[in-house]
PyMOL Python script that loads the backbone (N, CA, C, O; Angstrom):
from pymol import cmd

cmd.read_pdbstr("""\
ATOM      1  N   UNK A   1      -5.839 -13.233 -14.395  1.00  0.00           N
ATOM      2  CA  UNK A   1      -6.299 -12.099 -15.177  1.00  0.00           C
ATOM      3  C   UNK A   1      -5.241 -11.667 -16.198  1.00  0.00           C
ATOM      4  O   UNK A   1      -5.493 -11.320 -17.352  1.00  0.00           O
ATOM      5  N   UNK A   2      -4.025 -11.729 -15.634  1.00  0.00           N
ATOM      6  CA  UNK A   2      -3.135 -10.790 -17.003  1.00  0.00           C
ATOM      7  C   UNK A   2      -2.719 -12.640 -18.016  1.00  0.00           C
ATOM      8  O   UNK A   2      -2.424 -12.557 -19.208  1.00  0.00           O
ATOM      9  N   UNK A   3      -2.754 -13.642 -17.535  1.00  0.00           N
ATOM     10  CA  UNK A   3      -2.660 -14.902 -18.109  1.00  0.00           C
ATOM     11  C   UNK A   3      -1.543 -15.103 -18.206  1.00  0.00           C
ATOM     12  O   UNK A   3      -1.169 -15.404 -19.340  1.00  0.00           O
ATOM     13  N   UNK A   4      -0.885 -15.062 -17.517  1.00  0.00           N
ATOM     14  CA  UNK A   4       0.680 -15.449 -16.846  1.00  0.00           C
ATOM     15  C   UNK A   4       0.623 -16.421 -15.892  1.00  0.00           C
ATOM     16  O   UNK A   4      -0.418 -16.312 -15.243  1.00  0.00           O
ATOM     17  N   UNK A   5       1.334 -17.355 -15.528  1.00  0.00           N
ATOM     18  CA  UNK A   5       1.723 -18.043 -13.866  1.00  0.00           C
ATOM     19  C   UNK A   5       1.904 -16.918 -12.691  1.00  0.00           C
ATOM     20  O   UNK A   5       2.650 -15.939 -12.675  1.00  0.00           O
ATOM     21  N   UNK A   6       1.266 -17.238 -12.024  1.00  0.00           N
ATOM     22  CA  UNK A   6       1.466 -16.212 -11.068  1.00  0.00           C
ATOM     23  C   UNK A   6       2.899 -15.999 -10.549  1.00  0.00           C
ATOM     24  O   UNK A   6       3.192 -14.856 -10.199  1.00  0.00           O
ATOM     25  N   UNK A   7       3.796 -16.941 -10.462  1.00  0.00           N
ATOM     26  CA  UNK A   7       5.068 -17.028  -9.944  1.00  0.00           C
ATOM     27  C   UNK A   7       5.920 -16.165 -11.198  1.00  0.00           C
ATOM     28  O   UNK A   7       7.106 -15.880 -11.032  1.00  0.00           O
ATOM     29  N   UNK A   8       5.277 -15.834 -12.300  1.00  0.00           N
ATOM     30  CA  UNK A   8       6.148 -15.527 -13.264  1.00  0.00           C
ATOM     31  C   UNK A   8       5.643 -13.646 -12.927  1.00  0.00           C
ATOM     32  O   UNK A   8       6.133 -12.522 -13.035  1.00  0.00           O
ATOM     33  N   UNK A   9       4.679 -14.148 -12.586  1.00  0.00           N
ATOM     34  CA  UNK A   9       4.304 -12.138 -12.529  1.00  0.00           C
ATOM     35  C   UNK A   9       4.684 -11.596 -11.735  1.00  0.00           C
ATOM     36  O   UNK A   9       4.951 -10.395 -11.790  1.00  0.00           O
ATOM     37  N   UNK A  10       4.855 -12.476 -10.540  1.00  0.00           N
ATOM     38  CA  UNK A  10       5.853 -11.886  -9.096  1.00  0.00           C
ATOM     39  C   UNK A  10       7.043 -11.715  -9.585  1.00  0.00           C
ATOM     40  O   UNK A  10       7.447 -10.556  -9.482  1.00  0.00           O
ATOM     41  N   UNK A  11       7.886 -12.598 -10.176  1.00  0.00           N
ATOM     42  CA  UNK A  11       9.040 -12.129 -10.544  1.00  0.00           C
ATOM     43  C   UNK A  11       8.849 -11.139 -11.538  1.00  0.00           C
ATOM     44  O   UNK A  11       8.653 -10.142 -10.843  1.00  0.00           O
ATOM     45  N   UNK A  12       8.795 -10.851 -12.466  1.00  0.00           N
ATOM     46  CA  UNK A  12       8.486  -9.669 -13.514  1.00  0.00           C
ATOM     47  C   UNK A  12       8.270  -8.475 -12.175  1.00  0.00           C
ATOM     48  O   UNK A  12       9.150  -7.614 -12.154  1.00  0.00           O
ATOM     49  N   UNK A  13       7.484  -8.394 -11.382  1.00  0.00           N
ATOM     50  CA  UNK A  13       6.927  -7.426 -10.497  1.00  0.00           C
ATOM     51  C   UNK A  13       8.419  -6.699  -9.973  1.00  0.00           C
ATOM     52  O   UNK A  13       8.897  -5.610 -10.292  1.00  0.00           O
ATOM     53  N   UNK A  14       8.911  -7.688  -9.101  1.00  0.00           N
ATOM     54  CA  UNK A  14      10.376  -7.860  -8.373  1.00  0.00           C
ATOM     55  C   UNK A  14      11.559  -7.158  -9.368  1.00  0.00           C
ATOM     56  O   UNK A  14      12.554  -6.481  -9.107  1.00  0.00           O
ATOM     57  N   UNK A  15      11.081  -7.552 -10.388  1.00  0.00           N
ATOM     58  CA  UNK A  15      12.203  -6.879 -11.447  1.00  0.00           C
ATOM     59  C   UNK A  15      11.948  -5.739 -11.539  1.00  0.00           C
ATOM     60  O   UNK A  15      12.739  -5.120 -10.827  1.00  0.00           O
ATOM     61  N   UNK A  16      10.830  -4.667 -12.346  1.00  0.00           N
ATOM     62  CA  UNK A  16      10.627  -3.740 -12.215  1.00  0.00           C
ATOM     63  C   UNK A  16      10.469  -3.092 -11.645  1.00  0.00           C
ATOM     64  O   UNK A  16      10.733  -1.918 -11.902  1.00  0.00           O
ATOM     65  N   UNK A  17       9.890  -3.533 -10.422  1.00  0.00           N
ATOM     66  CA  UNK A  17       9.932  -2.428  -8.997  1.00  0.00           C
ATOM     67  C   UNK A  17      10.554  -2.308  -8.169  1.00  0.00           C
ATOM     68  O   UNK A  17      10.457  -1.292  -7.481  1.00  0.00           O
ATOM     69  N   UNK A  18      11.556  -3.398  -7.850  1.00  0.00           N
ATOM     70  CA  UNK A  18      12.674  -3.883  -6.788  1.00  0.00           C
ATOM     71  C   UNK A  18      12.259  -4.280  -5.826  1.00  0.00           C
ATOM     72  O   UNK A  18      13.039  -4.381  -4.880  1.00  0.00           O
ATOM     73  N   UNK A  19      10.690  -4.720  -5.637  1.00  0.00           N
ATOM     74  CA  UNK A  19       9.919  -5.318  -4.773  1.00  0.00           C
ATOM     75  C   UNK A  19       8.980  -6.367  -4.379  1.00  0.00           C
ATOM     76  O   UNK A  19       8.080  -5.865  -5.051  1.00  0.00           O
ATOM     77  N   UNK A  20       8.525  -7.196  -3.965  1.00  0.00           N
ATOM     78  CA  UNK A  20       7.743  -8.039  -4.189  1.00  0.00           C
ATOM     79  C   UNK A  20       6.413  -7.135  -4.098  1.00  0.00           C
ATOM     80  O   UNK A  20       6.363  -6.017  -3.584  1.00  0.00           O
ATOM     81  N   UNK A  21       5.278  -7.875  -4.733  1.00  0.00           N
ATOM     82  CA  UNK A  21       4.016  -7.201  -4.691  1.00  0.00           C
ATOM     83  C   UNK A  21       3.426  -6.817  -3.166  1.00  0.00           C
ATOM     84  O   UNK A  21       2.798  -5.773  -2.990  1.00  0.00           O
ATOM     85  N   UNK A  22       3.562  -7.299  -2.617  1.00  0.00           N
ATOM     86  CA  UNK A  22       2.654  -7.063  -1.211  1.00  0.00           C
ATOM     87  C   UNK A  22       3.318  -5.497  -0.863  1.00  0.00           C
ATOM     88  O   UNK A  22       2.747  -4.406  -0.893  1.00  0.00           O
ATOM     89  N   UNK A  23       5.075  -5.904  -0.446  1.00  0.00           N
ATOM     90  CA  UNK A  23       5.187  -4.796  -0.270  1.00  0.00           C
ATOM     91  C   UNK A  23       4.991  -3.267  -1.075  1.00  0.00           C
ATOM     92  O   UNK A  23       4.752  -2.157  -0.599  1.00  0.00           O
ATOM     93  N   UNK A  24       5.184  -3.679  -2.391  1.00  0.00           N
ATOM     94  CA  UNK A  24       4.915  -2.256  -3.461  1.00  0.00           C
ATOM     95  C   UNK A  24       3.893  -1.799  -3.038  1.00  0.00           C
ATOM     96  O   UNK A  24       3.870  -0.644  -2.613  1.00  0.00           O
ATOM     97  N   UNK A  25       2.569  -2.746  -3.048  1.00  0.00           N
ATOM     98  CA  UNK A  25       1.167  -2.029  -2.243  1.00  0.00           C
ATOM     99  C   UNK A  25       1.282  -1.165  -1.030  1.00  0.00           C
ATOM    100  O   UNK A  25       0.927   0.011  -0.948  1.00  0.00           O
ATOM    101  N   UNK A  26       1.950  -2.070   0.112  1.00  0.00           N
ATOM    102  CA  UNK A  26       1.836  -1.313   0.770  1.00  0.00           C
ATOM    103  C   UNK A  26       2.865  -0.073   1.069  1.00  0.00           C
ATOM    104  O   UNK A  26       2.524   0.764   1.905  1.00  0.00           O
ATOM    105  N   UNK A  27       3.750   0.013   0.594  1.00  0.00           N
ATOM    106  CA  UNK A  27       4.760   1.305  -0.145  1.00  0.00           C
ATOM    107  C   UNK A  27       3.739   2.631  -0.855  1.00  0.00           C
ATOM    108  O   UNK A  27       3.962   3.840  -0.924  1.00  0.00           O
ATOM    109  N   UNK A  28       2.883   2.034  -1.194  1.00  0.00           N
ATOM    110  CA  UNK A  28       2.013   2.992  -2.378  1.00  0.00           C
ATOM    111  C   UNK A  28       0.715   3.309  -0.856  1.00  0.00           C
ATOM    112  O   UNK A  28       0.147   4.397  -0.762  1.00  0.00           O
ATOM    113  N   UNK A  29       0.575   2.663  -0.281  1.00  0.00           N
ATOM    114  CA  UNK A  29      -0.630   2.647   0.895  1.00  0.00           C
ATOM    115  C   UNK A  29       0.147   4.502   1.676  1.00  0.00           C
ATOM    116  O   UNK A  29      -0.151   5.691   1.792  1.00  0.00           O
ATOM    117  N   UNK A  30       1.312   3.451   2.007  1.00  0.00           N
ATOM    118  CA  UNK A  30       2.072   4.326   2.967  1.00  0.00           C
ATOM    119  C   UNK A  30       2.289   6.017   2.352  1.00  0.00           C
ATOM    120  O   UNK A  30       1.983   7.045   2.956  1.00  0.00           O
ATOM    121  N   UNK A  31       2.821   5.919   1.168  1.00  0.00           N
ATOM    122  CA  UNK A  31       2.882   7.552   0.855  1.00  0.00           C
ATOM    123  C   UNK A  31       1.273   8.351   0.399  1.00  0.00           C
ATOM    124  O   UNK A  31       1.093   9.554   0.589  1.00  0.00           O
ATOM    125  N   UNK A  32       0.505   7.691  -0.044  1.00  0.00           N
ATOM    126  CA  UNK A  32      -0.748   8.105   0.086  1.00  0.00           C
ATOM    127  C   UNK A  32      -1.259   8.251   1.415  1.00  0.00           C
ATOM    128  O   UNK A  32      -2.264   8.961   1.365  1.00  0.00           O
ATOM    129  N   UNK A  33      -0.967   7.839   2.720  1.00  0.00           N
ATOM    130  CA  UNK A  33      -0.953   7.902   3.984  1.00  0.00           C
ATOM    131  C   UNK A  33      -0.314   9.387   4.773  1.00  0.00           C
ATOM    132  O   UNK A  33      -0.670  10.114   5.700  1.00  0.00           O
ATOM    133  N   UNK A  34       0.823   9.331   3.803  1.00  0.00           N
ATOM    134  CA  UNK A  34       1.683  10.677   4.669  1.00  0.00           C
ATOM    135  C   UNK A  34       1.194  11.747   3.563  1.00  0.00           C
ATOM    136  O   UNK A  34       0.990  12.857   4.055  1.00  0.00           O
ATOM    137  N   UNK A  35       1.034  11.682   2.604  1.00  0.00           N
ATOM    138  CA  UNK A  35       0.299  12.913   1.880  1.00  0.00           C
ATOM    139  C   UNK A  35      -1.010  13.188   2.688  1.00  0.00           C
ATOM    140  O   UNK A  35      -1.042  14.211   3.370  1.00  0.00           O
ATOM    141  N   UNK A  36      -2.068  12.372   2.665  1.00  0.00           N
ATOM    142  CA  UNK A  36      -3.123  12.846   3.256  1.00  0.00           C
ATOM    143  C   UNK A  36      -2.863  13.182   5.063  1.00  0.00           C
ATOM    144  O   UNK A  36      -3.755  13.775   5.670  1.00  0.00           O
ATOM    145  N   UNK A  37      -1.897  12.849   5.616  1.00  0.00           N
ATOM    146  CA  UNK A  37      -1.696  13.536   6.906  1.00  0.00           C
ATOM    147  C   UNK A  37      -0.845  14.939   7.247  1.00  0.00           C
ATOM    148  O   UNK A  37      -0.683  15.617   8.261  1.00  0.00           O
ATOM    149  N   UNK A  38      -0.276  15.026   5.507  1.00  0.00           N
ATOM    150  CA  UNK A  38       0.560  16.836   5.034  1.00  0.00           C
ATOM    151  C   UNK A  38      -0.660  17.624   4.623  1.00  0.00           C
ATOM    152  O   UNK A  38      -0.814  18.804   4.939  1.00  0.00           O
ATOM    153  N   UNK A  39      -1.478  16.961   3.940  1.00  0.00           N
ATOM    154  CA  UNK A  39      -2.151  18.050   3.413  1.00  0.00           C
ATOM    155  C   UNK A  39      -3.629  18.172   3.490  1.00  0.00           C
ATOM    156  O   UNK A  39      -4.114  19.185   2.987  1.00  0.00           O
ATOM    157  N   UNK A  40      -4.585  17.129   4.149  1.00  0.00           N
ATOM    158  CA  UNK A  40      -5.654  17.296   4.149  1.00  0.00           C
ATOM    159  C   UNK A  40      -6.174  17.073   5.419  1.00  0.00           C
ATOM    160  O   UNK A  40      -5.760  15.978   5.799  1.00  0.00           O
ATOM    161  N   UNK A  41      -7.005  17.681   6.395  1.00  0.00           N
ATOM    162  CA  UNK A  41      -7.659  17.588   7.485  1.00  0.00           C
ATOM    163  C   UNK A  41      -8.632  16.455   7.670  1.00  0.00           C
ATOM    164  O   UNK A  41      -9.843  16.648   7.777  1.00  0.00           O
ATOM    165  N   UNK A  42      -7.934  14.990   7.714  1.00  0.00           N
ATOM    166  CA  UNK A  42      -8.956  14.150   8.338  1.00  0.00           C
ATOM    167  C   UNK A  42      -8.013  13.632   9.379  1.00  0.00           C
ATOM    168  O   UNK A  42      -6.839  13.933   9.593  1.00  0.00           O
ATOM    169  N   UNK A  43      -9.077  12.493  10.176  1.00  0.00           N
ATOM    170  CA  UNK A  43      -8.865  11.599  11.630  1.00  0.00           C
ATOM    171  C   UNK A  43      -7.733  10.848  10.700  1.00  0.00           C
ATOM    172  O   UNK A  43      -7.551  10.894   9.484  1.00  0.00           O
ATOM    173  N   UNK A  44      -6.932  10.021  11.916  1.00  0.00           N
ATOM    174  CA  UNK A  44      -6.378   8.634  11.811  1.00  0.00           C
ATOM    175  C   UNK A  44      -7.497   7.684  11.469  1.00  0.00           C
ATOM    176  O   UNK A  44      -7.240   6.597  10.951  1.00  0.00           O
ATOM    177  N   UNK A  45      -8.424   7.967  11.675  1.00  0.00           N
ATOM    178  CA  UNK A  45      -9.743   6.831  11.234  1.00  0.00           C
ATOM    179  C   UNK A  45      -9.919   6.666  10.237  1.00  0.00           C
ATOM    180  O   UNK A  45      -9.900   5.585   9.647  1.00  0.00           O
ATOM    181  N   UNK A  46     -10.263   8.360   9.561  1.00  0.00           N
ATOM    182  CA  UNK A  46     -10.742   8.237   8.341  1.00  0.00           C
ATOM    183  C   UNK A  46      -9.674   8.015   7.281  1.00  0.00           C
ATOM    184  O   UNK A  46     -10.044   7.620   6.175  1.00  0.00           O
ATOM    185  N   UNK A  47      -8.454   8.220   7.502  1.00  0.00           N
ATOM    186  CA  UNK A  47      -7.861   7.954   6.314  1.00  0.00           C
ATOM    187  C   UNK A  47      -7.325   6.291   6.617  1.00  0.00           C
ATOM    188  O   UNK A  47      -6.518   5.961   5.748  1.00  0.00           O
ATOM    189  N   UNK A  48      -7.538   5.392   7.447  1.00  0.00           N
ATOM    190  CA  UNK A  48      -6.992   4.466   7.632  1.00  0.00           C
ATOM    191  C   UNK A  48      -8.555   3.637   6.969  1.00  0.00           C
ATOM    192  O   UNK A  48      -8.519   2.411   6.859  1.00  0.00           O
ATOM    193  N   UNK A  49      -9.275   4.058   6.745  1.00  0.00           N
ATOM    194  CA  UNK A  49     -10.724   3.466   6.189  1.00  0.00           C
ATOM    195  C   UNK A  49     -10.267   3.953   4.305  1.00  0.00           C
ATOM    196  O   UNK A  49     -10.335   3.219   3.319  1.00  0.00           O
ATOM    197  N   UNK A  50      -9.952   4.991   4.355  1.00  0.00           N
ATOM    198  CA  UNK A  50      -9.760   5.366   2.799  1.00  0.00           C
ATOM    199  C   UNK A  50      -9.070   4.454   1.992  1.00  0.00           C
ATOM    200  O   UNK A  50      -9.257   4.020   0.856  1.00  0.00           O
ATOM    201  N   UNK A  51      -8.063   4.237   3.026  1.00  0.00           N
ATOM    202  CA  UNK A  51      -6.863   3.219   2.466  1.00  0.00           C
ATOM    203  C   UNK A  51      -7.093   1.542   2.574  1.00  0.00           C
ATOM    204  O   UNK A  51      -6.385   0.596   2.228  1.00  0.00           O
ATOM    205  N   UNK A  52      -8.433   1.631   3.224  1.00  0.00           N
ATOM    206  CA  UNK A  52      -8.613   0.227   3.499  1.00  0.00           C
ATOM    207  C   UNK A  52      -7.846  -0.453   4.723  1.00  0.00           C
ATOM    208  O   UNK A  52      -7.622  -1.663   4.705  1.00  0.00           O
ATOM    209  N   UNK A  53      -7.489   0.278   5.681  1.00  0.00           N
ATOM    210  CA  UNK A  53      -6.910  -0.446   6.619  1.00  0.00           C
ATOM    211  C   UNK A  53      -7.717  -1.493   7.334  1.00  0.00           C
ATOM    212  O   UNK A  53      -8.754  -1.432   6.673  1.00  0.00           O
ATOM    213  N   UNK A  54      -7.925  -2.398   8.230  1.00  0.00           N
ATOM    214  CA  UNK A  54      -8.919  -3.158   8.672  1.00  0.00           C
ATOM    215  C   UNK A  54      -8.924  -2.377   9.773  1.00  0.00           C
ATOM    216  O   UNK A  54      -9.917  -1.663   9.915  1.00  0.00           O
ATOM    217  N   UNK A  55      -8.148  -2.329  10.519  1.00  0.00           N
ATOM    218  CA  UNK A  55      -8.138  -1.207  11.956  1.00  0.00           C
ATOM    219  C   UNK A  55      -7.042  -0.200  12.119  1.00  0.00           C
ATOM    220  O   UNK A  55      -5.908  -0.612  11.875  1.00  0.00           O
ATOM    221  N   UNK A  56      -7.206   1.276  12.557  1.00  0.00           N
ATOM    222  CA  UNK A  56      -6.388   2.341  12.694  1.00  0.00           C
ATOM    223  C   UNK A  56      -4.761   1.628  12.463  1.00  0.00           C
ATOM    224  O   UNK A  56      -4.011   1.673  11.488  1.00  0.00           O
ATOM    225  N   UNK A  57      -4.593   0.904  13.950  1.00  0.00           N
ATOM    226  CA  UNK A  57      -3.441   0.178  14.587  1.00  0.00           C
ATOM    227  C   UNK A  57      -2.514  -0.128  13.213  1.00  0.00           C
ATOM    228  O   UNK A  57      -1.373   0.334  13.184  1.00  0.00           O
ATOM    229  N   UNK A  58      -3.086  -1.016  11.930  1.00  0.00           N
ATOM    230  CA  UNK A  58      -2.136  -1.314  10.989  1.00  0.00           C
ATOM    231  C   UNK A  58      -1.330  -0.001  10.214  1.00  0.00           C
ATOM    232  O   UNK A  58      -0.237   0.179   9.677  1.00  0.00           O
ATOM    233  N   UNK A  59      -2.509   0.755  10.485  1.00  0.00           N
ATOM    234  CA  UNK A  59      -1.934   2.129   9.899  1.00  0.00           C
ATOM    235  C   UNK A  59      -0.304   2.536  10.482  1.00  0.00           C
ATOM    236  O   UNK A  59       0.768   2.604   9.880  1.00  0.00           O
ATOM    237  N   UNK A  60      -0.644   2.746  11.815  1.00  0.00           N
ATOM    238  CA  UNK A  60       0.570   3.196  11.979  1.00  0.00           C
ATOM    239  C   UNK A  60       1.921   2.328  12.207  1.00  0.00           C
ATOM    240  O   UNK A  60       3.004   2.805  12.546  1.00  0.00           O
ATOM    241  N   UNK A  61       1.561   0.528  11.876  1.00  0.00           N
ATOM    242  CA  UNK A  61       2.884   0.101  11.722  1.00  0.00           C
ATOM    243  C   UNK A  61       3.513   0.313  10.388  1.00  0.00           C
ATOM    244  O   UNK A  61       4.696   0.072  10.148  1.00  0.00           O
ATOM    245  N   UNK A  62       2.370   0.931   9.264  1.00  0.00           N
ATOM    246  CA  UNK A  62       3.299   1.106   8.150  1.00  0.00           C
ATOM    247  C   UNK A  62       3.933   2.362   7.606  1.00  0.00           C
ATOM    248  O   UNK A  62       4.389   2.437   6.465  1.00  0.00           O
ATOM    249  N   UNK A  63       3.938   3.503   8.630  1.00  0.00           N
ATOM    250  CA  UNK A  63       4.106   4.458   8.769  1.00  0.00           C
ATOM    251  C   UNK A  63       5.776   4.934   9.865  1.00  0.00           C
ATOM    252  O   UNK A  63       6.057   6.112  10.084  1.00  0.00           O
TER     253      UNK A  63
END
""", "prot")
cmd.dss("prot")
cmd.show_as("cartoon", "prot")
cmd.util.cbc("prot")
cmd.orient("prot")
C-alpha cells in the first residue's frame, strides 16, 4: 500500500518510533487500555473486544 519494500518500511518505522511495528501497535493498544480502565466504566471484556483482543487473557499480558 504505501509502495515501499516492506523491509524498508520496518526500518523507516524503527527509526522514527524506536520500535518495530508490532510492538508500536501494541504500545498504542496498551495506553488506550489503561485510559479506558482510568476513565470509563466498562468490563475487562468489553474493552479487550474494543481493542480487538482475541480473548480477555491477552489483555492483561500487555498491561
Amino acid at each position: 500500500m504505501a509502495n515501499v519494500h516492506p523491509s524498508y518500511f520496518i526500518a523507516e518505522l524503527k527509526i522514527r518510533f524506536g520500535k518495530m511495528p508490532i510492538k508500536y501497535g501494541v504500545d498504542i493498544k496498551a495506553d488506550k487500555a489503561k485510559g479506558y480502565l482510568k476513565g470509563i466504566d466498562l468490563s475487562i471484556r468489553r474493552i479487550s473486544e474494543l481493542l480487538f483482543f482475541a480473548v480477555p487473557k491477552c489483555f492483561f499480558e500487555i498491561l
